[in-house]
N, C-alpha and C positions, 0 to 999 in steps of 0.2 A: 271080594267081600266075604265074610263070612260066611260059612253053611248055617250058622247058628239063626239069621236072619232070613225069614222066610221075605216071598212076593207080599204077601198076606200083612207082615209086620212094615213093608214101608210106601203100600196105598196109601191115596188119600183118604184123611178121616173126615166128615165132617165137625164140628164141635161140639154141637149136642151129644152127638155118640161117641165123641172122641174118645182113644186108650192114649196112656205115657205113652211114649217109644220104651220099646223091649229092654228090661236090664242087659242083654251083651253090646249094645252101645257106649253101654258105660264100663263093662268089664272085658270084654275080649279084647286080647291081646291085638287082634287085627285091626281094633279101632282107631289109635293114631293116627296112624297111614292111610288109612281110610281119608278122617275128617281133615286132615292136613292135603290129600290129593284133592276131595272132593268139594271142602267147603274153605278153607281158609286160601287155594290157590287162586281163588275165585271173587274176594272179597275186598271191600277196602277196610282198614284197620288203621286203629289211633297210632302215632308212632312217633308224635311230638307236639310240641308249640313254635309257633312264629320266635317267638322271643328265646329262643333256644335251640339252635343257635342264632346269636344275634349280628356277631361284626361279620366282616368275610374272613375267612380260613375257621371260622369255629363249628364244631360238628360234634354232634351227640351217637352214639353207639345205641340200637337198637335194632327191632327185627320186626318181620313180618314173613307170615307164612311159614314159620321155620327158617327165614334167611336172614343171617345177618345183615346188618345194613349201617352205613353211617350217613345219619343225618346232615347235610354239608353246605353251610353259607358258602356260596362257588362266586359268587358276584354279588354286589350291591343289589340286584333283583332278582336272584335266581337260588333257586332250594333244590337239590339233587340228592336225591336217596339211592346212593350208590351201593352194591353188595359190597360189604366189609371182609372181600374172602379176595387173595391174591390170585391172578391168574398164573402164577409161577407154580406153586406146591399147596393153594387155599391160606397160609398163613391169612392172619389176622393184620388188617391195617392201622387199628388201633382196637385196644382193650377197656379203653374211659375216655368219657366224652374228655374235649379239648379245644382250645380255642387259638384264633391266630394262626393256624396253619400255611402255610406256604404253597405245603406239597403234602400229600399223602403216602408215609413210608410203610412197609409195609413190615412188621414187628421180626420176621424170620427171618429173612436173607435183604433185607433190606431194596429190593424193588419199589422203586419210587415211583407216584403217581402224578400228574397236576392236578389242582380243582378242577379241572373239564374230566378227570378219570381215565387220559390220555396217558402211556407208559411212557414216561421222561428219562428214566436211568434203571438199569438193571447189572448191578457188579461183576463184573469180570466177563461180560455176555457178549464185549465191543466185536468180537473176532469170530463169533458163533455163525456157521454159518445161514444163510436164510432166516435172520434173526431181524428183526424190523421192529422197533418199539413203538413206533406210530401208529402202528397197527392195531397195538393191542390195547384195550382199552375197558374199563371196570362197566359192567354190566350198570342199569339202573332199572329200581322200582319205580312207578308212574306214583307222581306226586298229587294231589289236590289241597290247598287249605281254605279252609272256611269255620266260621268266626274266631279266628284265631288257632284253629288248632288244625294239626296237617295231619294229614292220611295218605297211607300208600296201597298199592296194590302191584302185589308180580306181574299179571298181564290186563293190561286196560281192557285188552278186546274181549275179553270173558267175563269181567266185571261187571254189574251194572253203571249204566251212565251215573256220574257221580251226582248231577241234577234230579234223578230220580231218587238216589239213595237216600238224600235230605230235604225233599221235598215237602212243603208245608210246614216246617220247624222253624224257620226264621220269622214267617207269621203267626207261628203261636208262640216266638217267643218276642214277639213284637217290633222285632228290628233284624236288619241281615251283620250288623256288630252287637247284637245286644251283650255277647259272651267279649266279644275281642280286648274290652278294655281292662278286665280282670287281670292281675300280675298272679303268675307262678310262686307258690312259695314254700313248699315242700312233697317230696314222695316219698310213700311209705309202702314195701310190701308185705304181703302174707303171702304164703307158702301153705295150699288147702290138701289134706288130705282124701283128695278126691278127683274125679275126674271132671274137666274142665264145661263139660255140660248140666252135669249137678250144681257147680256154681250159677252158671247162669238161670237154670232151672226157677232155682231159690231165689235168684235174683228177681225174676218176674211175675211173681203172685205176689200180692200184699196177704194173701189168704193163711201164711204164717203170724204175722204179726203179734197179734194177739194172744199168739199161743208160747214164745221165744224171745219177743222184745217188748218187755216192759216199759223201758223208759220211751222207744219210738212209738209203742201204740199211744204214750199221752199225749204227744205230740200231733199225729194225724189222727184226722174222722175218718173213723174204719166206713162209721156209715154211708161216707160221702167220697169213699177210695175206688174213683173210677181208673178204669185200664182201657184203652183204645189202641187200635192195630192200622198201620198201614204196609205198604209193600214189604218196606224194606227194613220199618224197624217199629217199634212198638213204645206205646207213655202210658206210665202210672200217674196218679197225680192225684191231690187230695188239699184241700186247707190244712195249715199251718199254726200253730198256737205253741209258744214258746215266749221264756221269759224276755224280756230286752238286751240281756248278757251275753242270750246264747243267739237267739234267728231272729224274734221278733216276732212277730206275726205277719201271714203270704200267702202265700202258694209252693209246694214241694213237686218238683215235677224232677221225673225219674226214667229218661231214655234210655232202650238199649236197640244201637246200632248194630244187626245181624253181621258177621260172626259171633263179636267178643268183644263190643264197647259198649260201654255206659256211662250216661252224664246225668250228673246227679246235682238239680238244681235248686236254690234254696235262698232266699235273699242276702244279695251281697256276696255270694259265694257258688263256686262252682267245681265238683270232685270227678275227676274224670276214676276210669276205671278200664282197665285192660285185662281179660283174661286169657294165658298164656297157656297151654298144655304142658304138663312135662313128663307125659309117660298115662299110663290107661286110670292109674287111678292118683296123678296128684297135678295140681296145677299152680301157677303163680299166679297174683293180681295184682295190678300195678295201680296205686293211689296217687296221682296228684291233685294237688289243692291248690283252686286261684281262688283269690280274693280281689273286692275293691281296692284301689291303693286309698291307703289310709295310714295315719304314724299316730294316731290317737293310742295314748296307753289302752284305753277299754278297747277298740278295735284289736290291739295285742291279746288281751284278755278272752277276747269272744274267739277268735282264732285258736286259741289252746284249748276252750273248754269245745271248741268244734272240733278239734282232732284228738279228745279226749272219748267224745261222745261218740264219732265214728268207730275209733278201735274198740267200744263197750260192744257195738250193735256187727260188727265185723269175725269179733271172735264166738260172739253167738250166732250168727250162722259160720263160722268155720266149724263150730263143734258139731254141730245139727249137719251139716254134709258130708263129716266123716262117717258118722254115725248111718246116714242114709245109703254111702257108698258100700259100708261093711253089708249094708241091707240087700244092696242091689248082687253083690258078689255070694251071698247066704246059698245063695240055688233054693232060698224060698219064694222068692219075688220075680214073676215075668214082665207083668204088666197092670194097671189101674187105672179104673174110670176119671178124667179130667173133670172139675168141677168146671162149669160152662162159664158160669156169673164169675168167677173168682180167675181161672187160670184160662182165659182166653190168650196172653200173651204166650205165655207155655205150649197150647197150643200152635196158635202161629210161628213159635221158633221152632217146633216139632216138624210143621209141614215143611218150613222150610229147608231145612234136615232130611226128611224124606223126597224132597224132590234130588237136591243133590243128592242123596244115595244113589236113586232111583238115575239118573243122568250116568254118574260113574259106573254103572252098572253095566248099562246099555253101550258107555264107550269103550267098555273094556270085553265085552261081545265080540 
């Protein structure tokens, strides 16, 4: 861990008295490795939908943890999130999702896999000696799906139970499919000039609102913008008031699943979000959008001005977190009081953050 991180900076806080976590979380070079050892090896993460892939041999290209992975219809009932890295030289077994597959070849030297991830054929290797393909076989991440959407994790046994992870969400969202029957219908990313916990930061206060998004504050009662915390993840949530074009009138409820997921829910529609690291001060977020199935022209219509609306409230906070990151990197800024009422969830991703630090710490003693 850094020297720059005192004992001091990753105690527990309570909330009342809580501080941010110190700007070299977000600026020192050591941090990736850090929160990629400490917090993402340990996590479950968004990594796909049921419906993607759908036949058997089709497989989607993604990652968790830093590891590539391909998503992989392997049979009629079986989902296997195999590492996308060859066990020959690490080539790449595929570079874009795909469907129908047979086998899994692998893009360099052509090392072929079965959907089990079992070595079937390896070129010119028949004669090598002590060479056994049976043997060898493509790693997997631990899969779980639930309401439709799948998550992985590199090691189960360090994860939390994935029953814990989502506990009490399928009764506040009044059904264990209330999300499943929504169709996928486009991803959209940004590319944030920042580090990957200033996104989510931002993400969980509505305490900006008012101050950066003009058209979402007419939309939500700031008055009535309650936030609640449980274990493993945290919900904003507030009434709804929109034309009939665009939501209608509801309920806005706003999950983020600890590391780096959130589901952003809204009548009729549901935006997942992924955020990805890509270095100490920039990250990727991954946007997908499911919708009811619907073929109604106006349902066409509300879909566009919904992913018109999104990208207005998306690039205003991108701009507002580059900006904070130049802040955090200034060497004016160590640390500031959390507002209690407003940034409780901040808080609890902070402690959660300080306790893994606090672990990796101790096991690397």
């Amino acid at each position: 861990m850094s020297d720059l991180l005192t004992p001091e900076d990753l105690a527990a806080q309570p909330l009342q008295q809580a501080l941010a976590l110190p700007a070299p979380c977000y600026t020192d070079p050591d941090m990736p490795a850090l929160d990629m050892r400490a917090v993402f090896a340990h996590g479950w993460e968004l990594v796909g939908h049921v419906s993607r892939p759908t036949g058997i041999g089709d497989y989607v290209v993604t990652e968790a943890a830093g590891v590539p992975l391909l998503l992989v219809r392997s049979d009629a009932t079986t989902l296997r999130a195999f590492h996308n890295v060859c066990r020959h030289r690490a080539g790449p077994l595929a570079v874009c999702d795909g469907r129908g597959a047979r086998a899994l070849r692998c893009q360099y030297h052509g090392w072929t896999y079965g959907l089990d991830g079992v070595l079937r054929g390896a070129p010119e290797m028949g004669r090598t000696p002590d060479f056994d393909p049976a043997a060898i076989r493509l790693p997997q991440a631990c899969v779980q799906v639930w309401q439709g959407l799948v998550f992985a994790t590199p090691d189960e046994t360090t994860a939390p139970p994935f029953a814990d992870f989502v506990a009490g969400i399928d009764t506040r969202l009044g059904a264990a499919d209330a999300l499943a029957g929504l169709v996928f219908h486009r991803r959209v990313c940004y590319e944030m000039a920042c580090n990957w916990k200033v996104y989510v930061d931002n993400y969980l206060e509505g305490y900006h609102v008012p101050h950066i998004h003009p058209g979402l504050d007419r939309l939500l009662d700031y008055r009535s913008y309650i936030t609640e915390t449980a274990e493993w993840y945290s919900l904003q949530y507030s009434p709804l008031q929109s034309a009939p074009e665009l939501y209608g009138r509801g309920e806005a409820l706003y999950y983020f699943l600890y590391p780096n997921t959130m589901l952003n829910i809204l009548p009729g529609r549901l935006q997942t979000n992924r955020v990805l690291p890509l270095g100490v001060d920039r990250c990727r977020v991954e946007f997908d959008f499911y919708y009811a199935p619907d073929t109604d022209p106006g349902a066409a219509a509300r879909r566009a001005r919904d992913l018109a609306f999104s990208d207005e409230v998306q690039r205003e906070d991108g701009d507002m977190c580059a900006r904070v990151q130049r802040g955090l990197a200034s060497g004016s800024y160590r640390t500031g009081r959390l507002n209690p009422l407003r940034e409780n969830a901040v808080h609890h991703f902070h402690e959660r953050l300080r306790q893994a630090y606090r672990e990796a710490t101790a096991a690397a003693a």
